[in-house]
Each structure stands twice: as C-alpha cells, then as structure tokens.
C-alpha positions in Angstrom: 0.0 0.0 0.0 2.9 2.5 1.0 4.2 1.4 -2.7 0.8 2.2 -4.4 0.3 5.2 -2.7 3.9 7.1 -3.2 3.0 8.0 -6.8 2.2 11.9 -6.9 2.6 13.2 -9.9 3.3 10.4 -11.6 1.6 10.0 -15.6 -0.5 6.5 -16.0 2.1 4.9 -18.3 5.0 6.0 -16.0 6.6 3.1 -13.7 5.4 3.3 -10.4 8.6 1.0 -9.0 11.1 -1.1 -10.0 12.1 -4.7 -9.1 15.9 -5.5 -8.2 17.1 -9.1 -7.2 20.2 -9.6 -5.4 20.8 -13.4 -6.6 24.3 -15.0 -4.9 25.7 -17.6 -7.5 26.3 -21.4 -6.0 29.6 -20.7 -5.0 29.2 -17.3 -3.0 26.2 -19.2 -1.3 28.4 -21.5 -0.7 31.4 -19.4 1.0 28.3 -17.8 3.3 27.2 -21.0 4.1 30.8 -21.6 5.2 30.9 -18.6 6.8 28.2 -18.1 8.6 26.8 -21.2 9.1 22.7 -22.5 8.4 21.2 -19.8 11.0 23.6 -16.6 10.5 22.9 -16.4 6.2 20.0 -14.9 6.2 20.3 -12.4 8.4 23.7 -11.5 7.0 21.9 -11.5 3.3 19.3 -9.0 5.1 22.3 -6.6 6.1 23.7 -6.3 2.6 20.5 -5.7 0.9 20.6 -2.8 3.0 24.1 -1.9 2.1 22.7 -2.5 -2.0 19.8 -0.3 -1.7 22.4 2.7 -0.5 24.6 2.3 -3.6 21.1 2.1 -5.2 20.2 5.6 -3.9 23.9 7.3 -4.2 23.9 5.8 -8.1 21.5 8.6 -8.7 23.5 11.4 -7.5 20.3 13.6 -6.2 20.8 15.8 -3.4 18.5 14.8 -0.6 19.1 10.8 -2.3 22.3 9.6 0.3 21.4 6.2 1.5 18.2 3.3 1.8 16.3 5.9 4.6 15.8 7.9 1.5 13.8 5.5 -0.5 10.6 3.9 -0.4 11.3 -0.1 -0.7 10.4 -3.1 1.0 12.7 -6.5 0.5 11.9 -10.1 0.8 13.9 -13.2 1.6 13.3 -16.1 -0.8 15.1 -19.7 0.2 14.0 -21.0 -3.1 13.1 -21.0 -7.4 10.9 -22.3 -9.5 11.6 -23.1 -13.0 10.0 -21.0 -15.6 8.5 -22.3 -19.1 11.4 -20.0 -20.4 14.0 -22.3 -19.1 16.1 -24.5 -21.2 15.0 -27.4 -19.3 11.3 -27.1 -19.2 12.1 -26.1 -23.2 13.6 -29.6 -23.8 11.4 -31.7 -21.2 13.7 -32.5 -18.5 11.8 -30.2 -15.9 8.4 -29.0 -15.6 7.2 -25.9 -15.2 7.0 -25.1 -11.5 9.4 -27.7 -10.5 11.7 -26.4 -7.8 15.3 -26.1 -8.6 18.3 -28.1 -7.5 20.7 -26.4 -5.1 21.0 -23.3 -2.7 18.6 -20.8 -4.1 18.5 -18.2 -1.8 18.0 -14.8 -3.0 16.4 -11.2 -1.9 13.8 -9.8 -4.0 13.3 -6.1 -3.6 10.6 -3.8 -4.8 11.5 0.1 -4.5 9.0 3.1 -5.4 9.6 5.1 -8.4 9.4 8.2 -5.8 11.7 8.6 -2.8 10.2 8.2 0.6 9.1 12.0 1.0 7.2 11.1 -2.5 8.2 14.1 -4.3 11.5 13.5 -5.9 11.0 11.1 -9.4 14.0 8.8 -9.4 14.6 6.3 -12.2 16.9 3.5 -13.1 15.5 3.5 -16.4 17.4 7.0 -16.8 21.0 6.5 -18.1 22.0 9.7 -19.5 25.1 9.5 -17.3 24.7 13.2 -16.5 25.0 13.8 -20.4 21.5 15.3 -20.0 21.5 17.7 -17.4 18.0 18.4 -17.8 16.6 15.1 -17.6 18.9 14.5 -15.2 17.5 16.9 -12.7 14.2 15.6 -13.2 15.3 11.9 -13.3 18.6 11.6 -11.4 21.6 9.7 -13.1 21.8 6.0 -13.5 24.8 4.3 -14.4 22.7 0.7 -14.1 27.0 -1.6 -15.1 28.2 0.7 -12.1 25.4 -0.3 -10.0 26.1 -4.0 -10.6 29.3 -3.7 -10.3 29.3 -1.9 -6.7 27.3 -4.7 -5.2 29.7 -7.0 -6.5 32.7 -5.0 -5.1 30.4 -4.5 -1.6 29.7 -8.4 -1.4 33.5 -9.2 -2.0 34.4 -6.5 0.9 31.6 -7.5 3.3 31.8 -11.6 3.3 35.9 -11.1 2.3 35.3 -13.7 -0.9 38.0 -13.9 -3.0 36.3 -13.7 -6.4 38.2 -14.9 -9.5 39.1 -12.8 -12.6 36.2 -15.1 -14.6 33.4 -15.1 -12.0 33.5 -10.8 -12.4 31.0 -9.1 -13.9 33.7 -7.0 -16.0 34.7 -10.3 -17.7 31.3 -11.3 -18.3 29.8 -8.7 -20.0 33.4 -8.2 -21.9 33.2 -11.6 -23.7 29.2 -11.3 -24.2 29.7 -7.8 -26.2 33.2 -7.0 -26.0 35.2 -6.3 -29.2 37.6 -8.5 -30.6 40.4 -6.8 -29.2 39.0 -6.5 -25.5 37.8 -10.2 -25.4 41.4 -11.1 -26.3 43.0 -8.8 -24.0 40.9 -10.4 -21.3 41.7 -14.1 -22.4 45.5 -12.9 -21.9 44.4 -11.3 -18.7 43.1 -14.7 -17.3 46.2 -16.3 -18.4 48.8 -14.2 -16.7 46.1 -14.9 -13.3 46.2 -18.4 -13.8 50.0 -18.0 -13.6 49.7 -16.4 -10.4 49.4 -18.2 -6.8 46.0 -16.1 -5.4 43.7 -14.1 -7.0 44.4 -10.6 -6.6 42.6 -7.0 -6.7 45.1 -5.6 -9.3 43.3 -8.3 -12.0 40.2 -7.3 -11.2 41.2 -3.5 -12.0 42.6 -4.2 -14.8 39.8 -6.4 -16.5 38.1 -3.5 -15.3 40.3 -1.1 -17.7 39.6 -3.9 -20.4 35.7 -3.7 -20.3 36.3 0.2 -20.5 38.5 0.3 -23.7 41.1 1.6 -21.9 43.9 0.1 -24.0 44.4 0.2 -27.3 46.2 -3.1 -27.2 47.3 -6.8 -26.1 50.7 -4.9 -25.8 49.6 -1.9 -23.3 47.6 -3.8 -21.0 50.8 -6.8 -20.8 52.8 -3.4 -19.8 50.5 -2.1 -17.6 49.9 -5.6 -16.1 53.6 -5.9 -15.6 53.9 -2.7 -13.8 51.4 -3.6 -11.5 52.8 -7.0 -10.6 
C-alpha cells in the first residue's frame, strides 16, 4: 500500500517501481554457508541488501538521495526457485514448469517506489544519460545501471571477504558477451597471466576493469600495464 500510494505526480504509463534481485551464484552461497553457518545467512543476506539499496540511492547522484532511509522499498527473503517455461529445461522436457530447482537458491527480491520516501522526488533507473543530459537528469537523477552491478559485486566481496576470481567478475562477463575482438582477447590474456599467479588478486580485477572500458588500445599496453602492476 505504501508502494501504491507514493506515486504523486506520476503520468498513467510512467513506472510506479522497480524490481531488483540480489541473486548469490552457488559458490558465493556456498562461502556464506561456510561462513556463517545455516542460522547466521539470512540475516547476513538482510544486512547487505541494506548496504545494496544505499549504492542504489547514491547511483542517482540527487541531493537529498544519500542512503536506503531515502527510499521507499520493502525486501523479501526467498530460500527457493521455480523453473520458468522459459527455461532451457522445461524447453527440452527434462523439468516442468514449477518444478523447484536443485541447489542453494536463496535470493532477496526487492521492490522500490519510483518516488523517494518523502514522495516528491522522481527517481529512475530506467534513466542513463550518465549526467550527459542535465536536464533530464535533474528531473530523473543519473543512473549508471553496469556501475550499479558492479558496486554490489565489489560491496559483497568486501563484506563476506570472498576472493572472487578474474572469470566469475561481472567486467569479464559482459566483456566476452559484447566485447570487441580486441578486449575479449586482451581479457583471455588477462586470465592467463592470473592463472599463472598463486592467489587471486585485486590488481586483475582492475585491470579487467580497464579492459571492459577500452582503456587500451592493445594486447601490448595492457601486458605493460599488467607488468607494472605486478
């Protein structure tokens, strides 16, 4: 009802919220698990969707928009899925639709209001001018939705102290989904030279970081740039 009601001056087609789902993969449920034990998960899951939802509000970069006490949004704590008829394996036959799936599923699903809590300020993910329009961005707020991702990633690594491997980043994911030729090379090389190394290590992940940017022209500057690093 708070939801439903926060929508002043919003038009009939405009979103009145958003959905955002904080979704572990297998083997960071399975470091929590390991960490925390059965009974100490969930509540440790509940603490960092709080810590998401204030990088949520600060992506925005409104005055008045600092943290989670700022927004209008309500979270809930699911322990498992269902597949989906657009799964592969309800596609080929091997599950049925509404079957629960194997494994830790845990997961937070979070609705949040189009308007911030005081229900006058419009604030949209949908937005991401990036600030490169300053008038819808006073109206709208910035998004940047990749930096977003990325700083729950960096907040879960920092929070639960997982050490997160150069292929299980979100920078090498979406490089070698829509990368160009050059940066999904540089970041097979990257992964090489890691493999090489004896622990994972920060410095990878900032330099896949500088791959998924474009920030080197080639194989040959980010090997050099590596090596200083090293």
């Amino acid at each position: 009802m708070k939801i439903d009601r926060n929508i002043a001056k919003l038009g009939r087609n405009d979103s009145k919220f958003f959905l955002i789902n904080i979704s572990p993969s297998q083997k960071e449920l399975v470091h929590l698990y390991q960490t925390y034990g059965e009974q100490g998960v969930k509540e440790k899951l509940k603490e960092f969707a709080i810590k998401v939802m204030d990088e949520y509000a600060k992506n925005f970069k409104r005055p008045g928009i600092n943290s989670h006490k700022d927004l209008q949004w309500f979270a809930k704590h699911e322990n498992f899925r269902y597949y989906k008829h657009t799964d592969k394996e309800v596609k080929d036959g091997s599950k049925q639709k509404g079957e629960r799936k194997e494994g830790r599923q845990e997961h937070i699903q979070i609705i949040v209001s189009r308007k911030d809590i005081t229900n006058t300020i419009k604030l949209s993910p949908q937005n991401t001018s990036k600030g490169k329009n300053k008038e819808h961005s006073a109206k709208l707020g910035e998004f940047n939705r990749t930096a977003f991702k990325q700083s729950g990633e960096r907040l879960f690594d920092t929070v639960f102290e997982f050490e997160r491997g150069l292929k299980d980043t979100l920078a090498y994911a979406n490089t070698m989904k829509n990368g160009t030729a050059e940066q999904t090379l540089q970041m097979q090389i990257l992964d090489s030279i890691q493999n090489q190394q004896s622990e994972p290590s920060q410095i990878f992940k900032d330099l896949s970081s500088g791959v998924a940017e474009g920030l080197f022209q080639n194989i040959g500057e980010m090997i050099s740039t590596a090596g200083k690093r090293l």
